[in-house]
C-alpha positions as CSV (number, residue, x, y, z in Angstrom):
1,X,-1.4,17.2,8.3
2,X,-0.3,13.8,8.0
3,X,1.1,13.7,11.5
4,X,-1.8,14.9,13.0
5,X,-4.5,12.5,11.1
6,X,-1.9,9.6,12.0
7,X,-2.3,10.3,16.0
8,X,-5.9,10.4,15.4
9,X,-6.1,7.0,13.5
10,X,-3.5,5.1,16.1
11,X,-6.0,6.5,19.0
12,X,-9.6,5.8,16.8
13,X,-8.4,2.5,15.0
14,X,-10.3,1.5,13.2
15,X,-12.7,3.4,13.2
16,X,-10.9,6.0,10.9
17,X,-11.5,7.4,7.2
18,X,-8.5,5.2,5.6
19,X,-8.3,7.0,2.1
20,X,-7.5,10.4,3.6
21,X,-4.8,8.7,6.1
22,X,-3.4,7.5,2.5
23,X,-3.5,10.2,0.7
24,X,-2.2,12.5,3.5
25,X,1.0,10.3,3.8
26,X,1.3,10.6,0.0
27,X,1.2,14.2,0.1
28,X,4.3,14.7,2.4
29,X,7.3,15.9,1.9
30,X,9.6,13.4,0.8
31,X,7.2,10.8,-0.1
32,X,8.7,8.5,-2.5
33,X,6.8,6.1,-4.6
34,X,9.8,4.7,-5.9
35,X,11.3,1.0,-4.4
36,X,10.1,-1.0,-1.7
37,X,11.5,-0.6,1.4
38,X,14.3,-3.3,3.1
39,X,12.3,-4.2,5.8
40,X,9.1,-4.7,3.5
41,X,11.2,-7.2,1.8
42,X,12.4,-9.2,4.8
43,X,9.0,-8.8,5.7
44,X,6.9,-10.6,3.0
45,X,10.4,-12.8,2.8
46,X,9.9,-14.2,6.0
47,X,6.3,-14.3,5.8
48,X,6.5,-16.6,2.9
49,X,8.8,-18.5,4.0
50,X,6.8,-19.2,7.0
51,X,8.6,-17.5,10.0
52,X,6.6,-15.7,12.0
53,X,9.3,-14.4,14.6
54,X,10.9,-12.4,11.8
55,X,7.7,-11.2,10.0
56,X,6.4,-9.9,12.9
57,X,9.2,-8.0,13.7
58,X,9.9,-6.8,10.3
59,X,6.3,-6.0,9.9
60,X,6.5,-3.9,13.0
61,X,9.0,-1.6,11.4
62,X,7.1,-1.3,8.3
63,X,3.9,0.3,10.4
64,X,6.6,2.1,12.3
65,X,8.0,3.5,9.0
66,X,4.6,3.5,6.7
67,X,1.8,3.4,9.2
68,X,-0.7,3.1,5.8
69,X,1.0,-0.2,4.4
70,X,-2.0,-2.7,4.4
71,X,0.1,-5.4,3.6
72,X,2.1,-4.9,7.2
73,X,-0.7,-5.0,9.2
74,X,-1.9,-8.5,7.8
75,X,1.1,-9.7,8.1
76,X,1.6,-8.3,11.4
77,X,-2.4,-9.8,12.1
78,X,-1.5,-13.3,11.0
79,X,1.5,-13.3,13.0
80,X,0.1,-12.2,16.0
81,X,-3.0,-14.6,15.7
82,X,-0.4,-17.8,15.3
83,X,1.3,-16.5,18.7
84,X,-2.3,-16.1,20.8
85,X,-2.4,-12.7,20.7
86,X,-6.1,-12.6,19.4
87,X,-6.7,-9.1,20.4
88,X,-3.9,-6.8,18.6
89,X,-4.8,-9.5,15.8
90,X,-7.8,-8.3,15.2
91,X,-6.8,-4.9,15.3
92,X,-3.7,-5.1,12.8
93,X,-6.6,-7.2,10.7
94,X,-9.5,-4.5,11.0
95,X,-6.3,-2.0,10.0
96,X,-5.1,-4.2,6.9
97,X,-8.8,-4.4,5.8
98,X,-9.7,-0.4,6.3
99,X,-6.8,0.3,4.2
100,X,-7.7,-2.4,1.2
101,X,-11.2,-1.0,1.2
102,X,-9.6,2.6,0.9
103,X,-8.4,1.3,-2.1
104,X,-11.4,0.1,-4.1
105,X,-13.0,3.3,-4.9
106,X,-14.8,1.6,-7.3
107,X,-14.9,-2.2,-9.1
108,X,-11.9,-2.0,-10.8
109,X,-13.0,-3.7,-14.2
110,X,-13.4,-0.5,-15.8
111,X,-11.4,2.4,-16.5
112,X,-14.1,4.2,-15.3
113,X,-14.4,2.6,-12.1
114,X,-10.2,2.1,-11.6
115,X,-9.2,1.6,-8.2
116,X,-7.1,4.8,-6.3
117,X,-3.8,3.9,-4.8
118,X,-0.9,6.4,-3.9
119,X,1.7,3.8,-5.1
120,X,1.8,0.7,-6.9
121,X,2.7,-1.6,-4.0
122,X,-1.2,-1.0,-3.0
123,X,-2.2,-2.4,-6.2
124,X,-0.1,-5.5,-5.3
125,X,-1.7,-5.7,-1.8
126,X,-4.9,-5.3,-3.2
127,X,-4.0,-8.0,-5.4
128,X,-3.1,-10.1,-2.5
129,X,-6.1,-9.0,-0.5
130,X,-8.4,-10.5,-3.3
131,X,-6.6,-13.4,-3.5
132,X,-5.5,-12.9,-7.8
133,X,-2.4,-13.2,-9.0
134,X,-0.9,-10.4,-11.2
135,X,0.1,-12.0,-15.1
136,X,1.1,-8.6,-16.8
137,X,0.5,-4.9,-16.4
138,X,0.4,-2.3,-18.8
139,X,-0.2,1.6,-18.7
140,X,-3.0,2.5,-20.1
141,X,-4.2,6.6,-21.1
142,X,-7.4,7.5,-21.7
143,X,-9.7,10.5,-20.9
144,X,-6.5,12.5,-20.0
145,X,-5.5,10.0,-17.1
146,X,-3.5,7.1,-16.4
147,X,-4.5,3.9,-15.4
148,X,-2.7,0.8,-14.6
149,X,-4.3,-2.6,-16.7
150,X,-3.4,-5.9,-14.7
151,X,-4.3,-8.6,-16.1
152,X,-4.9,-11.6,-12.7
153,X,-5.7,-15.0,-12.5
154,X,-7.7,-16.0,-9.6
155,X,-7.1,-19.7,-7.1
156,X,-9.0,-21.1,-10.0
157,X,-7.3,-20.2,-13.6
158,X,-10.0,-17.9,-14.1
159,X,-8.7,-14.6,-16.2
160,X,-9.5,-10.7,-15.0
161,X,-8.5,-7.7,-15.3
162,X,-8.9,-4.4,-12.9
163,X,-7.7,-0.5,-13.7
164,X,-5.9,1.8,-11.5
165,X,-6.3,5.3,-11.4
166,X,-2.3,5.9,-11.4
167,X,-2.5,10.1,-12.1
168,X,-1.1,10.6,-8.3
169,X,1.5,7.9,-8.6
170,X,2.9,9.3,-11.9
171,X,2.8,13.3,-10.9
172,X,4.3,11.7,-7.6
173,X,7.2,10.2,-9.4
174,X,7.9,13.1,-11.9
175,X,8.4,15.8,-8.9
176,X,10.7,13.3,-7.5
177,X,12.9,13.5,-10.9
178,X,12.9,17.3,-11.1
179,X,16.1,18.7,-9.7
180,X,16.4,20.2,-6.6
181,X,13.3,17.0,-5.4
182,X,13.8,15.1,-2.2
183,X,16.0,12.5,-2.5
184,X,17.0,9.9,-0.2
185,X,15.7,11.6,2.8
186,X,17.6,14.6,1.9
187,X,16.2,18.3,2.5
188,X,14.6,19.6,-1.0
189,X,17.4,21.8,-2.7
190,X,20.4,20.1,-1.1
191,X,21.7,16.2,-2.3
192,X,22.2,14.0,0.2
């Protein structure tokens, strides 16, 4: 399913539904919500630290490797921007912003109204998106589901706090611990 909805989205960007993209890609097979990737490292590495050449290309292999990652695609965006290339820009920016509105299902400020993500790094790019800074988070249960509590500071010192809706993330990372689960990249039943 996921393969399918991703040719769509890569031939109707963006004008796509973001949210089912996401979810789709968290439903395969092998999907781990655990650790970020290498090259997302390198990537937000060399994007803080300024170097465009190797952001780009790291952020290139992110989208190659996790099409949904928001955070890639404004990467990739700013990158591309700083070298001229206005046009794929905007479309890595329209991408990175479909996919951060995915996320806010609702405000945020509520448990009520958490925010959806498939994994916690969304929470983080959200974060970024917004422009707060995460102080501390703490799991939170209530209503039978799980939420995420981060407590954020915004550009001016001013305090929040926004919920997560983190029931997919945590059923997501208990199939992974049963035995016989995916691991590694590994067929199911078989270690790698």
């Amino acid at each position: 399913r996921y393969q399918a909805l991703l040719a769509q989205a890569k031939s109707n960007a963006p004008n796509v539904d973001w949210g089912q993209l996401r979810l789709a890609y968290a439903d395969r097979p092998g999907f781990s919500v655990f650790a970020q990737s290498a090259a997302k490292r390198l990537m937000l590495q060399a994007a803080n630290a300024g170097d465009c050449a190797a952001a780009l290309k790291t952020a290139r292999a992110v989208i190659e490797e996790a099409y949904v990652d928001p955070d890639a695609h404004l990467v990739a965006a700013y990158c591309e921007d700083a070298a001229g290339d206005q046009a794929t820009a905007k479309l890595d920016r329209d991408i990175g912003a479909g996919l951060i509105k995915s996320i806010q299902t609702g405000d945020g400020l509520t448990p009520a109204s958490a925010f959806t993500v498939i994994d916690v790094e969304e929470e983080y790019a959200l974060m970024r998106a917004l422009g707060l800074t995460v102080q501390s988070q703490a799991l939170v249960q209530q209503d039978g589901h799980s939420y995420d509590q981060l407590q954020t500071t915004d550009a001016k010192g001013q305090r929040g706090v926004c919920f997560f809706l983190v029931d997919r993330v945590l059923a997501a990372e208990a199939a992974a611990m049963r035995p016989g689960a995916v691991s590694e990249g590994g067929p199911p039943s078989r270690t790698p």
